[in-house]
MISE-528296 format. One line per field, with one value per residue (C-alpha): residue number from 1; residue in one letter; x, y, z. Coordinates in nm, 2 decimals, decimal comma, always signed. Layout:
// MISE-528296
i: [NUM	...]
aa: [A	...]
u: [X	...]
v: [Y	...]
w: [Z	...]
END
This chain:
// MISE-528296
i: [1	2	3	4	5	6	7	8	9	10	11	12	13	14	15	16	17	18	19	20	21	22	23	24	25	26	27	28	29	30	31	32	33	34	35	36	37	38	39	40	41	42	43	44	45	46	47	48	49	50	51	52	53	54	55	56	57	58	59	60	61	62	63	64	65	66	67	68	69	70	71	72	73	74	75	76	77	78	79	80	81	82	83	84	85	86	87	88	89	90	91	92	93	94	95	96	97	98	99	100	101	102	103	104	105	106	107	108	109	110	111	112	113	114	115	116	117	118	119	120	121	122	123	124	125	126	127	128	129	130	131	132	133	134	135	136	137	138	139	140	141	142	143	144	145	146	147	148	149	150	151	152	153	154	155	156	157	158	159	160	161	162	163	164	165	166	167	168	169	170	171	172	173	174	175	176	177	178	179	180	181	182	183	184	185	186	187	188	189	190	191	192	193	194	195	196	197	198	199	200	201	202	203	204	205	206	207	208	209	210	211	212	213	214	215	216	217	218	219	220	221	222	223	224	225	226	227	228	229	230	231	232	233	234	235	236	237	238	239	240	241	242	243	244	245	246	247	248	249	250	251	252	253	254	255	256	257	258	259	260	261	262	263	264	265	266	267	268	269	270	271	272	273	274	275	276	277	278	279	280	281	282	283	284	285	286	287	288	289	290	291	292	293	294	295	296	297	298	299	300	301	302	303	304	305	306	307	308	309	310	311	312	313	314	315	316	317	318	319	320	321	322	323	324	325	326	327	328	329	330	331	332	333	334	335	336	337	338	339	340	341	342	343	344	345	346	347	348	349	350	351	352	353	354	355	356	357	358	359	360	361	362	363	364	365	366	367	368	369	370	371	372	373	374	375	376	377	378	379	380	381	382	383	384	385	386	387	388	389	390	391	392	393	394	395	396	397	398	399	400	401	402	403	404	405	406	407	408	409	410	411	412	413	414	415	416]
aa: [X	X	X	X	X	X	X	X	X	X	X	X	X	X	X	X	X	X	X	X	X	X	X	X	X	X	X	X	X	X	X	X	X	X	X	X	X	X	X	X	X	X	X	X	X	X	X	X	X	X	X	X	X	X	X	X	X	X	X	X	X	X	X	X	X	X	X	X	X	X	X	X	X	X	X	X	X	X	X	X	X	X	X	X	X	X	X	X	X	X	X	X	X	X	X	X	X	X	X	X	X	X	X	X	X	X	X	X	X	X	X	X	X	X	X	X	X	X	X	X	X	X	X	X	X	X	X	X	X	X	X	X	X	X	X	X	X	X	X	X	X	X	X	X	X	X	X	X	X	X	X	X	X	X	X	X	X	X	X	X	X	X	X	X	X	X	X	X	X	X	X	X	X	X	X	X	X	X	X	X	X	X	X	X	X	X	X	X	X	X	X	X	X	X	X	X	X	X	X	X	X	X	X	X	X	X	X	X	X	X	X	X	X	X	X	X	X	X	X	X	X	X	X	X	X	X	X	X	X	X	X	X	X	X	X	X	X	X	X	X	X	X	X	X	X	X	X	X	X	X	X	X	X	X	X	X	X	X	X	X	X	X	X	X	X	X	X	X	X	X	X	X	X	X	X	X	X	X	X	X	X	X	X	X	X	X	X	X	X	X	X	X	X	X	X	X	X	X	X	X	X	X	X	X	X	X	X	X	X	X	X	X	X	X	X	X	X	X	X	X	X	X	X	X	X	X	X	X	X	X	X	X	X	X	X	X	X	X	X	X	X	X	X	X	X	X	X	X	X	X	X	X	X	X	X	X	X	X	X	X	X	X	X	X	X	X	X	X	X	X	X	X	X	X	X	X	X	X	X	X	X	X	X	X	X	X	X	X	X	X	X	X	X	X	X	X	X	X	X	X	X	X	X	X	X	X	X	X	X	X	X	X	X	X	X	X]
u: [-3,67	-4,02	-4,07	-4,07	-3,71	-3,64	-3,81	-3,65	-3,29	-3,40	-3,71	-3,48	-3,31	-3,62	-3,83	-3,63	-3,72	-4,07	-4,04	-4,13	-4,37	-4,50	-4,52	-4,84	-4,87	-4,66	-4,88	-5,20	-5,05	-4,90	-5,25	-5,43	-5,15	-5,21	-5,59	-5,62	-5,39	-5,58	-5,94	-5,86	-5,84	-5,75	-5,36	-5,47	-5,69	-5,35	-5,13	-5,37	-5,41	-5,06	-4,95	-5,19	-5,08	-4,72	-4,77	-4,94	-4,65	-4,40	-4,53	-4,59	-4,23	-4,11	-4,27	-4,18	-3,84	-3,81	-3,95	-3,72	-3,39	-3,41	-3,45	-3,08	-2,95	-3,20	-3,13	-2,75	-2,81	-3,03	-2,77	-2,53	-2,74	-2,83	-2,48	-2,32	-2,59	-2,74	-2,99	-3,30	-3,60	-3,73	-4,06	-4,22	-4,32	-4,03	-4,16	-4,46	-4,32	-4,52	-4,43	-4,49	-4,58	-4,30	-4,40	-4,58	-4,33	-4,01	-3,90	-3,85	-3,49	-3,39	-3,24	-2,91	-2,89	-2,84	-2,53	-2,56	-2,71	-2,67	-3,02	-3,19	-3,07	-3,24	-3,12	-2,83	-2,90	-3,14	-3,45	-3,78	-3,95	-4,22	-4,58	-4,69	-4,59	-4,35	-4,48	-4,21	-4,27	-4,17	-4,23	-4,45	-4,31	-4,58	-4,87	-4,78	-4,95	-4,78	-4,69	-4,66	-4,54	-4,59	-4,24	-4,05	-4,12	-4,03	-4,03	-4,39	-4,34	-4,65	-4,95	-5,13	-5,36	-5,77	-5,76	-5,61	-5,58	-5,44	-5,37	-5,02	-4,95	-5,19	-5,05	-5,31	-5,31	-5,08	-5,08	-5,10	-4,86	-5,07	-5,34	-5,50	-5,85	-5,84	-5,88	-5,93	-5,63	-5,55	-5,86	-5,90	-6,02	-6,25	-6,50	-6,30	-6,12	-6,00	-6,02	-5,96	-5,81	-5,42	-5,17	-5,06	-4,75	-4,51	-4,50	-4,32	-4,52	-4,45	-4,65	-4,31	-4,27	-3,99	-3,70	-3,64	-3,90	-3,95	-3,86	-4,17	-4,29	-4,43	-4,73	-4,65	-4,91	-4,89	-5,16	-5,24	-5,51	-5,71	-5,68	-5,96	-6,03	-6,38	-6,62	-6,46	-6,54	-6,94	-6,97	-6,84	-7,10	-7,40	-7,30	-7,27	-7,58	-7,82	-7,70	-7,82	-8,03	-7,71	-7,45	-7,44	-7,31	-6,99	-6,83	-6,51	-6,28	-6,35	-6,02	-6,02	-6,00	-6,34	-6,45	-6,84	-6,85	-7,05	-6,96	-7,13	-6,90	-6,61	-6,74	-6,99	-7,08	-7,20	-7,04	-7,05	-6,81	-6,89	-6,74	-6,79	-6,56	-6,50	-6,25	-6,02	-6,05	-5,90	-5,65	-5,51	-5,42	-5,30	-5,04	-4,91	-4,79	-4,71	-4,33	-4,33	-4,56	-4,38	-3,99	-4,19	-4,28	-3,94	-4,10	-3,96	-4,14	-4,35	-4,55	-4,92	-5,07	-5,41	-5,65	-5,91	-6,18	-6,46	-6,70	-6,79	-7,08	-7,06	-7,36	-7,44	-7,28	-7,05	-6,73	-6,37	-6,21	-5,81	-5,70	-5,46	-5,52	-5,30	-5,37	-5,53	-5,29	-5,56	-5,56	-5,20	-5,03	-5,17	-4,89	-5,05	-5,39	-5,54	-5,83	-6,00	-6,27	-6,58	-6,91	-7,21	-7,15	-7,18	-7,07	-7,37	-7,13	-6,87	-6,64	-6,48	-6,13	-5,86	-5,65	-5,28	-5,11	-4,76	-4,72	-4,48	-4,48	-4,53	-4,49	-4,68	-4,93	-4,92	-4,99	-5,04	-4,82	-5,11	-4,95	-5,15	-5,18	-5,58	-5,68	-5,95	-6,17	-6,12	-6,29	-6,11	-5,82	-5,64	-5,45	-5,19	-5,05	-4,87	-5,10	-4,94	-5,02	-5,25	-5,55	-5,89	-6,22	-6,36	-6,75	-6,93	-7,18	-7,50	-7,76	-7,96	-7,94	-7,95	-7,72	-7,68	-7,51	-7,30	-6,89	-6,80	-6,47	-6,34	-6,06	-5,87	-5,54	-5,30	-5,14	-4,79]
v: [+0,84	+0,62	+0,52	+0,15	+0,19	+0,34	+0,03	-0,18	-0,07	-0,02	-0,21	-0,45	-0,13	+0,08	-0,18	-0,18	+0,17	+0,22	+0,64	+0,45	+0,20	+0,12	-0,21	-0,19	-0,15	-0,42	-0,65	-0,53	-0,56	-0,91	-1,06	-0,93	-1,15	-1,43	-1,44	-1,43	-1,71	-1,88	-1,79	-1,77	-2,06	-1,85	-1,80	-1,51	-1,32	-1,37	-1,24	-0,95	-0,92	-0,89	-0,68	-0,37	-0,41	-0,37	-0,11	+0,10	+0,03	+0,14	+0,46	+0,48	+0,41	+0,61	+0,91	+0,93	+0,80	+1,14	+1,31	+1,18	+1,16	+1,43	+1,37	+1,47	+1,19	+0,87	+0,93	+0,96	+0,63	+0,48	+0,60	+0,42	+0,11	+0,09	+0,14	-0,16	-0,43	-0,38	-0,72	-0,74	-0,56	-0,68	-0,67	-0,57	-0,90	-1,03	-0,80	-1,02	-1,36	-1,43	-1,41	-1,10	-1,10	-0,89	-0,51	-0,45	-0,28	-0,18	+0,17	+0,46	+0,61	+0,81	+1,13	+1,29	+1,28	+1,66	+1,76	+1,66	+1,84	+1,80	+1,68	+1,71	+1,40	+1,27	+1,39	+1,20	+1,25	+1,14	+1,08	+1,24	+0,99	+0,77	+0,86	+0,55	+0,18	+0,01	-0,27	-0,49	-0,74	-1,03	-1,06	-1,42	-1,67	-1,89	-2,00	-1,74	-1,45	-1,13	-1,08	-0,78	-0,73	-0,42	-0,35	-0,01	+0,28	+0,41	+0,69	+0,78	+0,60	+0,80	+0,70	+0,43	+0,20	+0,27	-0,04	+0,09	-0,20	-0,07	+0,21	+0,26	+0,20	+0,38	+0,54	+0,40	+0,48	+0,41	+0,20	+0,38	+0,39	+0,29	-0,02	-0,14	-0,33	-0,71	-0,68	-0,94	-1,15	-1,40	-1,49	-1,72	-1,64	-1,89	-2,14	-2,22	-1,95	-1,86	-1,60	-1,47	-1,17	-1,03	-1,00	-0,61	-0,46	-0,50	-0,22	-0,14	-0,09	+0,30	+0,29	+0,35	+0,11	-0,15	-0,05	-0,38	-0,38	-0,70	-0,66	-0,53	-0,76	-0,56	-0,69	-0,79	-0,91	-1,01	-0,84	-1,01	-0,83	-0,95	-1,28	-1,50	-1,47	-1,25	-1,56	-1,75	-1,43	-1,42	-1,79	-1,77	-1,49	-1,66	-1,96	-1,79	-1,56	-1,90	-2,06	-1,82	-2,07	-2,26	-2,02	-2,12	-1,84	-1,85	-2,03	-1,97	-2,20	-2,10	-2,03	-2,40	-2,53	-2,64	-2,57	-2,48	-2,21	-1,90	-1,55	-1,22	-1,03	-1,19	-1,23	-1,15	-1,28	-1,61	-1,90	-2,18	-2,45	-2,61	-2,50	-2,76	-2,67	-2,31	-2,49	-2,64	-2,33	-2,11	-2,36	-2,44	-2,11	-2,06	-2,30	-2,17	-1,82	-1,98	-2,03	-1,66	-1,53	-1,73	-1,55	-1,22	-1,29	-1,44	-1,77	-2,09	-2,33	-2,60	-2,94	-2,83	-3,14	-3,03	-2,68	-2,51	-2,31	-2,12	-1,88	-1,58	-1,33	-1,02	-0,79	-0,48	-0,43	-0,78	-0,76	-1,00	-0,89	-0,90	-1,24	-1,45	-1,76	-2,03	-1,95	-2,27	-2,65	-2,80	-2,58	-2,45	-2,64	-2,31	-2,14	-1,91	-1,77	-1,61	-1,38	-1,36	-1,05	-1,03	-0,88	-0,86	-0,51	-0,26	-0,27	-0,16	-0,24	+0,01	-0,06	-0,47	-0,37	-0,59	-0,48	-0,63	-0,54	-0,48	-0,67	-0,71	-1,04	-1,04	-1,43	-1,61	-1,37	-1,11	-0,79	-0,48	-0,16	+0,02	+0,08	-0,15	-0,18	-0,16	-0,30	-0,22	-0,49	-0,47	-0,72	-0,99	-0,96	-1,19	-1,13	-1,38	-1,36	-1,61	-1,69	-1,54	-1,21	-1,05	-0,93	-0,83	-0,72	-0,38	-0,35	-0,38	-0,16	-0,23	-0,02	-0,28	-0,54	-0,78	-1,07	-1,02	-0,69	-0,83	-0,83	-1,14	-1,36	-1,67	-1,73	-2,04	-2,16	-2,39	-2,63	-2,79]
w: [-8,91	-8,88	-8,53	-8,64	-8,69	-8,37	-8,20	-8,41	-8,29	-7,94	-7,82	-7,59	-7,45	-7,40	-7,28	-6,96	-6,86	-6,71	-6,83	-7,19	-7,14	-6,76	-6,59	-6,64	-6,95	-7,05	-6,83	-6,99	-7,31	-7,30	-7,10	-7,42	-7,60	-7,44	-7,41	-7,81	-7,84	-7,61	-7,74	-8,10	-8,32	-8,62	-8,69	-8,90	-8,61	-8,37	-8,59	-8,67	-8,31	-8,22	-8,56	-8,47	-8,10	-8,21	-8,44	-8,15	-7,90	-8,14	-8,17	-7,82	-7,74	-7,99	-7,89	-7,50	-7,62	-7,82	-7,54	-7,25	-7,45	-7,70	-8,10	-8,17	-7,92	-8,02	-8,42	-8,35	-8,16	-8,45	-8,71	-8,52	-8,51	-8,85	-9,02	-8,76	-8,82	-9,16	-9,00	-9,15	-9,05	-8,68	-8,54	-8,22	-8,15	-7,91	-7,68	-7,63	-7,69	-8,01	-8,36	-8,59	-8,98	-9,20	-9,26	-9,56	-9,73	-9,73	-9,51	-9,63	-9,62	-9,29	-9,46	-9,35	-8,96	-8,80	-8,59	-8,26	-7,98	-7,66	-7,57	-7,20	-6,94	-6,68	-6,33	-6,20	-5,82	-5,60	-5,74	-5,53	-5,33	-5,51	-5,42	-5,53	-5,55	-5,69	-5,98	-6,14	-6,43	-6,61	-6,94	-7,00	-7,24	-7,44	-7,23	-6,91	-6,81	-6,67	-6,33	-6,18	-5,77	-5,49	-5,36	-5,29	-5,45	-5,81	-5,95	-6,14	-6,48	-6,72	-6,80	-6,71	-6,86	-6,71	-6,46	-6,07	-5,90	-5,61	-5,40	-5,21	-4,86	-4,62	-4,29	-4,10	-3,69	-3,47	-3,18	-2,84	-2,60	-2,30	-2,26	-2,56	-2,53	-2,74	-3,05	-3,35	-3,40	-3,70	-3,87	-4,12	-4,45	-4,62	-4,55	-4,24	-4,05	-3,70	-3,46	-3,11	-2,90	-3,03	-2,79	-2,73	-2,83	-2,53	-2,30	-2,00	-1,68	-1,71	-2,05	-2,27	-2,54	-2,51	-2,72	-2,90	-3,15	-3,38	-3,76	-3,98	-4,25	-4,54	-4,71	-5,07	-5,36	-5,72	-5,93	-6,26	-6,51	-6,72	-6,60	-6,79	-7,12	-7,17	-7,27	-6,94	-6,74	-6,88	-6,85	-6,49	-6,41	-6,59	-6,37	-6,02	-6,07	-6,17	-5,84	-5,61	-5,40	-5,33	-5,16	-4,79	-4,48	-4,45	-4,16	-3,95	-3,72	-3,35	-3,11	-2,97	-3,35	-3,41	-3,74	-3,90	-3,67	-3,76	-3,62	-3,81	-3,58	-3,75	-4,11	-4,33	-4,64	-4,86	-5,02	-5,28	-5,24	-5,61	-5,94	-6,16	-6,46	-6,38	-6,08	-6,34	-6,59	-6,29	-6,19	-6,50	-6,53	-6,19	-6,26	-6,54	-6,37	-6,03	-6,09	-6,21	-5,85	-5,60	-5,80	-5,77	-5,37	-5,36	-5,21	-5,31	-5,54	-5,34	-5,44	-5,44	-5,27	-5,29	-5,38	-5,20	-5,43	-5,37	-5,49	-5,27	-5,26	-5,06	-5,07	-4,82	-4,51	-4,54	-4,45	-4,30	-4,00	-4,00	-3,99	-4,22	-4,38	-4,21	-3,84	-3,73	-3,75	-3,95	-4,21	-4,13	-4,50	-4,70	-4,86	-5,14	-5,10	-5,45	-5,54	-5,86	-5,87	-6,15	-6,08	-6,30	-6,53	-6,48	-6,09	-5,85	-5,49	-5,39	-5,10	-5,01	-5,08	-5,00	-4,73	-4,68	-4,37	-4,31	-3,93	-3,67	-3,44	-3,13	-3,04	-3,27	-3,39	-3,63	-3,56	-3,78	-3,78	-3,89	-4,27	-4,55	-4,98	-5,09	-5,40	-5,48	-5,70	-6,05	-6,33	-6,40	-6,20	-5,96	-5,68	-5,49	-5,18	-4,89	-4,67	-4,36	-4,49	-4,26	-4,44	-4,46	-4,66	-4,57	-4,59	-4,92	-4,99	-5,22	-5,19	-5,40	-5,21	-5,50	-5,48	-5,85	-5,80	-5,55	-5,46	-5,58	-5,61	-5,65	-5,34	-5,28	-5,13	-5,25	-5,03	-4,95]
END
């Protein structure tokens, strides 16, 4: 029994369990896909391409599907398989929505199957609680991109590929029972952003909190890897680093609305407004997954009447206080904010993680319950969110000082 044929009977089957092959991994796997199609001109290269990918999956699957379900059970299963269809030989390749080239030759014969053997099952109680977060995926069909979400928790499903986009929910501190001094409220995140003192949680005059409390929103993201093809990602960091001279300090949106406001208590950092080609590149793509993000975020599809795009360059001791991205009414039509990360290789910044903050309301405002996903920057990887989300960008830091070895991204918003 060839693990090829185990695939073959199974791949729809096994693909559904993240003990074989990891959300993760199927995203990584699929943007790889998808980046060759788009890159390579050659027929022959693509189908090379996604041949040798398929033949490493199958063994992959075939191996931790031996080791979860036991050999006896899987060959039974095959057995079974084989002697009902008799269909021709099937590749790996509807996994990945592409077309596979026949194998090279025809299989060798699976020789007499043993006796069964009760092989070992996976627990049917409760599972252990997750330690880490919950990704789901969709699989993308000919021009999409995989699409993977932070939800509630699984259990841990192997290894994963070398990227970490993300950490899980941090237990951050908790708000105290008595008097709490104004703190930064919901700041806008670009160019133009807002800011101003955040209500309290509502307490009763003998400092015990009100019974009643409002419903916690939890923070959710989509995290796509490998999101440009590599010559896109190099010509994108040859084009930021030779426009140095042109990145302007970024502004925010003061309390009373009025906008071109700069506030280094608020934010820190640089940014160019112009992308020339690079803008449509990014966009082009953007709209091909955005059906498949806003299912993931459970958000319901909208017109895009018009983008925001920038570049921006964090260096040493930049940062972006809390604050989401649709606080202010003239910049309140923002539904989806995204964030593509590169840097110049390899990576001489540590720290800027993206924060996401579960909240509660209190009135109109956000505020957070001290619980929050980082993602931490990782080449070539975007990151979408709604725009209500309350976020923020902890402090880069650079010891070079260079702008070249900065934090950088390309952020934007799309618009109802």
């Amino acid at each position: 029994m060839t693990s090829k044929q185990v695939l073959d009977a199974f791949s729809e089957t096994l693909m559904q369990d993240e003990r074989i092959l990891s959300a993760r991994e199927r995203d990584l796997l699929t943007s790889l896909l998808q980046n060759a199609k788009n890159v390579a001109g050659n027929l022959e290269i693509q189908s090379a391409v996604t041949a040798a990918i398929a033949r490493c999956v199958g063994e992959t699957v075939a191996q931790r599907a031996f080791g979860l379900l036991g050999s006896s059970i899987v060959e039974q299963i095959v057995a079974r398989a084989a002697g009902s269809s008799g269909a021709e030989e099937g590749t790996t390749a509807t996994l990945f929505g592409g077309p596979q080239p026949p194998s090279s030759g025809p299989q060798p014969p699976s020789g007499p199957q043993p006796p069964s053997q009760p092989g070992p099952q996976p627990p049917s109680g409760p599972q252990p609680p997750s330690i880490g977060l919950r990704r789901e995926s969709v699989r993308a069909m000919d021009e999409g991109i995989p699409v993977t979400v932070f939800g509630g928790p699984q259990p841990p499903s192997g290894p994963q590929p070398p990227s970490g986009p993300a950490t899980p929910r941090q237990p951050g501190p908790q708000p105290p029972s008595g008097p709490q001094p104004p703190s930064i409220s919901v700041v806008r995140a670009s160019a133009l952003v807002s800011y101003g003192a955040q209500p309290r949680s509502p307490l009763t005059g003998t400092g015990v909190a009100v019974l009643d409390e409002p419903a916690v929103v939890r923070a959710e993201c989509v995290i796509l890897d490998e999101f440009l093809a590599p010559q896109e990602m190099e010509q994108l960091v040859r084009y930021t680093l030779e426009r140095e001279a042109l990145f302007s300090t970024s502004e925010v949106i003061s309390p009373n609305g009025e906008p071109g406001v700069t506030d280094y208590s608020h934010r820190r950092s640089r940014v160019l407004m112009e992308l020339e080609s690079h803008e449509e590149v990014i966009l082009d793509r953007i709209r091909g997954v955005l059906p498949r993000v806003l299912q993931q975020l459970g958000m319901e599809e909208f017109p895009v009447t018009r983008t925001e795009v920038q570049i921006t360059a964090s260096n040493d001791g930049d940062f972006f206080r809390a604050h989401c991205d649709d606080a202010q009414e003239m910049i309140a039509s923002r539904r989806m904010t995204f964030v593509y990360f590169f840097h110049r290789e390899p990576s001489q910044f540590a720290g800027g993680e993206l924060r996401l903050h579960d909240t509660r309301k209190s009135g109109d405002h956000p505020l957070s319950t001290g619980s929050y996903q980082t993602i931490v920057p990782q080449q070539n990887q975007i990151v979408f969110f709604p725009c209500s989300t309350l976020h923020e960008i902890t402090a880069v830091r650079c010891k070079s000082r260079a702008f070249a070895d900065s934090r950088f991204t390309v952020n934007g918003w799309l618009h109802q």
